[in-house]
C-alpha positions in Angstrom: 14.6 20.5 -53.2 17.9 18.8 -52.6 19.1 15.6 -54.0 17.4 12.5 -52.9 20.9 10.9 -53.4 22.7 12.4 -51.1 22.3 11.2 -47.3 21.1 14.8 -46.0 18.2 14.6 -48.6 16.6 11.4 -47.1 14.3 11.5 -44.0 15.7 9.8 -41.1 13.0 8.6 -38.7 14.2 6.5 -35.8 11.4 4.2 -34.7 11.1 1.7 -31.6 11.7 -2.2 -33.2 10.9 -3.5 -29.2 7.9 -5.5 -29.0 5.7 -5.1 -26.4 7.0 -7.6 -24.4 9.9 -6.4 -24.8 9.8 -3.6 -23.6 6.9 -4.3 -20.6 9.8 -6.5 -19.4 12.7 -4.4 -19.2 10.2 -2.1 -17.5 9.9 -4.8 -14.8 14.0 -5.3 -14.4 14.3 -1.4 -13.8 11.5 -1.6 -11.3 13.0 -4.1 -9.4 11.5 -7.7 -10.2 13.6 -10.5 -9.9 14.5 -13.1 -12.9 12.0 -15.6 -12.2 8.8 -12.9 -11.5 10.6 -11.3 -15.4 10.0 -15.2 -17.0 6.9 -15.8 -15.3 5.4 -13.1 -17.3 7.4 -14.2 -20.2 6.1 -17.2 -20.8 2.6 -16.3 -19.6 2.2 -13.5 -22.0 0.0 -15.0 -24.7 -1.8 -17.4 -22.3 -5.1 -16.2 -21.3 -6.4 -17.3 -19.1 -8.5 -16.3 -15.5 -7.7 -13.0 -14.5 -4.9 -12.4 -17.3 -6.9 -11.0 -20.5 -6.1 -8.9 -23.3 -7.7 -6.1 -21.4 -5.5 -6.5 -17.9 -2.2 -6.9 -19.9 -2.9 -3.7 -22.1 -3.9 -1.8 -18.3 -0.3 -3.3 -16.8 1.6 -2.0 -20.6 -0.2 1.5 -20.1 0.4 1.8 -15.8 3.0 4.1 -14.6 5.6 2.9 -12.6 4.2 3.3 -9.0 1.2 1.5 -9.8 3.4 -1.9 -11.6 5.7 -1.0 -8.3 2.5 -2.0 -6.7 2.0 -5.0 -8.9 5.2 -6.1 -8.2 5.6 -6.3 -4.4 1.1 -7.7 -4.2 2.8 -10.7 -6.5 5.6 -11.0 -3.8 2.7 -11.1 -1.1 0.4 -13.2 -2.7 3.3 -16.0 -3.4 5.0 -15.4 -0.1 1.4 -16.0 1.3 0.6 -19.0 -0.5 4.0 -20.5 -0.2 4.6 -20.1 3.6 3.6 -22.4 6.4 2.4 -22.0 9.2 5.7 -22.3 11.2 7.7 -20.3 9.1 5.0 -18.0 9.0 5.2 -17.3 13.5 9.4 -17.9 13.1 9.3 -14.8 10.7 7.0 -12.8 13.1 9.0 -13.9 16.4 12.7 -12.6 14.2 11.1 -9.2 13.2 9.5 -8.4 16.9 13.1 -9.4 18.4 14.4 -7.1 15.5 12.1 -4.3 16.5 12.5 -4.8 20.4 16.4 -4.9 19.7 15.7 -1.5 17.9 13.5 0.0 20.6 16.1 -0.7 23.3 18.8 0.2 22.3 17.3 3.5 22.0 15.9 2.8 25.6 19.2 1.2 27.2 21.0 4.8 28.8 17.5 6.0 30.5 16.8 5.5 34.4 16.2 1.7 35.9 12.4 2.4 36.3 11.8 3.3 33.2 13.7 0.6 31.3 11.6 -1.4 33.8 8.6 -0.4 32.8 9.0 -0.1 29.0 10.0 -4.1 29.0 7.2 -5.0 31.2 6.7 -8.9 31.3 7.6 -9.2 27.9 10.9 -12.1 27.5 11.4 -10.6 24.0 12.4 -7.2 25.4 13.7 -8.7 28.0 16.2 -10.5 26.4 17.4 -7.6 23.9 17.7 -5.5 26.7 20.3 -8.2 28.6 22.0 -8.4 25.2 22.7 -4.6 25.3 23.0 -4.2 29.1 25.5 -6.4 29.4 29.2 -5.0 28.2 32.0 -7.2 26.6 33.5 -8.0 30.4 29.7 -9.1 31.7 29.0 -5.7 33.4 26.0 -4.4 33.9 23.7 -2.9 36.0 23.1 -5.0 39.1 19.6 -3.9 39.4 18.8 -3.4 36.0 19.7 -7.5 35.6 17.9 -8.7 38.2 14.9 -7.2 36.7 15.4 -8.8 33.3 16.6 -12.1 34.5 13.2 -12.4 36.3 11.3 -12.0 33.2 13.7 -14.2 31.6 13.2 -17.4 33.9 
């Protein structure tokens, strides 16, 4: 046996000093959540109340990192949900069809007039990101193309 004096001799045991909460938290950061969802749970840790028991907290300590992914972006939902009007609600929806009509066109824009034609149908929404692409820096365009588009425009 070697001497208990000397630093070799002594057992070196490195342990975790995080608490749980701690840890659970810096688990969120690298997952993605924002400061405010990080102090939310913070300060709700030892509040139980509703849905939040000792039972659900020690499931979210113990669930791998797809599944608190998960948890993550349902909050997001949830809040976005309850925190959204109406109005902002159908502006949102109007911005990401114009996105996703802006998107489909331009992969539509250098195929034959009939077809462009017929992929935008009556719809103003294609309509109008199909003029926005059609038309080149000086205003040129097709003529025919145009027409087509301004008539679903007006």
């Amino acid at each position: 046996m070697g001497d208990p004096y000397r630093a070799k001799g002594w057992p070196r045991v490195n342990r975790e000093t995080r608490t749980d909460l701690e840890t659970f938290t810096m688990r969120l950061e690298l997952l993605g959540a924002s400061p405010d969802e990080v102090a939310a749970v913070t300060d709700g840790w030892d509040d139980f109340d509703g849905d939040w028991t000792p039972e659900r907290r020690h499931e979210l300590l113990h669930m791998g990192d797809d599944g608190l992914r998960g948890v993550i972006v349902a909050g997001r939902e949830e809040y976005d949900y309850a925190n959204t009007t109406e109005e902002e609600a159908d502006a949102r929806a109007e911005a990401q069809r114009l996105r996703t009509a802006r998107s489909e066109a331009a992969q539509r824009i250098y195929g034959t007039v009939p077809s462009i034609v017929a992929w935008m149908g009556d719809d103003p929404v294609r309509a109008r990101a199909l003029r926005e692409l059609e038309e080149d820096a000086e205003g040129a365009g097709r003529k025919t193309l145009l027409a087509a588009i301004d008539e679903i425009i007006t």
